[in-house]
C-alpha positions in Angstrom: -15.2 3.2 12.9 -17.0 6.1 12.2 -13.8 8.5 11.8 -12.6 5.1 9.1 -15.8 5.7 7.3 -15.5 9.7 7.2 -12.2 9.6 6.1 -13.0 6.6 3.2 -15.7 8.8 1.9 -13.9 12.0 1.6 -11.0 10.3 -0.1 -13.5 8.7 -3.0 -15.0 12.4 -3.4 -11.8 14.1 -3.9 -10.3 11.1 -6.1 -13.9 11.5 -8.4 -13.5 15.1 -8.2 -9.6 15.1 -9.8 -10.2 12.4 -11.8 -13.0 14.2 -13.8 -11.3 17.0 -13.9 -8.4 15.6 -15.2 -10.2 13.3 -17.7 -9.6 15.6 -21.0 -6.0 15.7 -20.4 -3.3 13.8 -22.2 -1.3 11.4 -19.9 2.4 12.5 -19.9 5.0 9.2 -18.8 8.8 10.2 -19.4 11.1 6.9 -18.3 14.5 7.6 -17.3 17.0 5.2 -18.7 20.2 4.0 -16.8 21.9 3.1 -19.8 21.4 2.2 -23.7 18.5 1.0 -25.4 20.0 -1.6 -27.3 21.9 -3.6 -24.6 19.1 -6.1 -24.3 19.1 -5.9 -20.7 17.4 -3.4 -17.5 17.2 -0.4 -19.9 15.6 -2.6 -23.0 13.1 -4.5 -21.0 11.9 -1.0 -19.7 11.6 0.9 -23.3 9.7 -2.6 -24.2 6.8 -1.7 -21.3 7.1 1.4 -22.3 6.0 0.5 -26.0 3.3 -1.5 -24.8 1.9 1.3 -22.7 1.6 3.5 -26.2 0.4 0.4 -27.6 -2.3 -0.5 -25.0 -3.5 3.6 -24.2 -2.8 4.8 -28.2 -3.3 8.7 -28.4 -4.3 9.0 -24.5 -1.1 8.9 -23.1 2.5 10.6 -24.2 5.7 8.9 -23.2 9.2 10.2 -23.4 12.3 8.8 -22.1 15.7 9.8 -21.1 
């Protein structure tokens, strides 16, 4: 138990530590596409999340896709 609560501890210091560090930084997303766009299927309902995610996050996040 003691090890469990060691280990917990250290995780949560390291996961404050990056995220701080990494709080100034623009988010970068890139989604990779398996076919078009405009099929109205996979590939559509994909691009459509990936609109909301711009939507939801605005200028904190950067998204690309392939």
């Amino acid at each position: 138990m003691k090890k469990l609560l060691i280990a917990l501890m250290t995780t949560t210091a390291a996961m404050s530590l990056a995220a701080s560090a990494q709080a100034a930084d623009k988010l970068k997303a890139c989604w990779v596409y398996t076919g078009p766009i405009g099929d109205f299927g996979y590939s559509y309902q994909h691009d459509q999340g990936r609109l909301e995610v711009e939507k939801a996050l605005g200028d904190k996040v950067e998204t690309a896709y392939l």
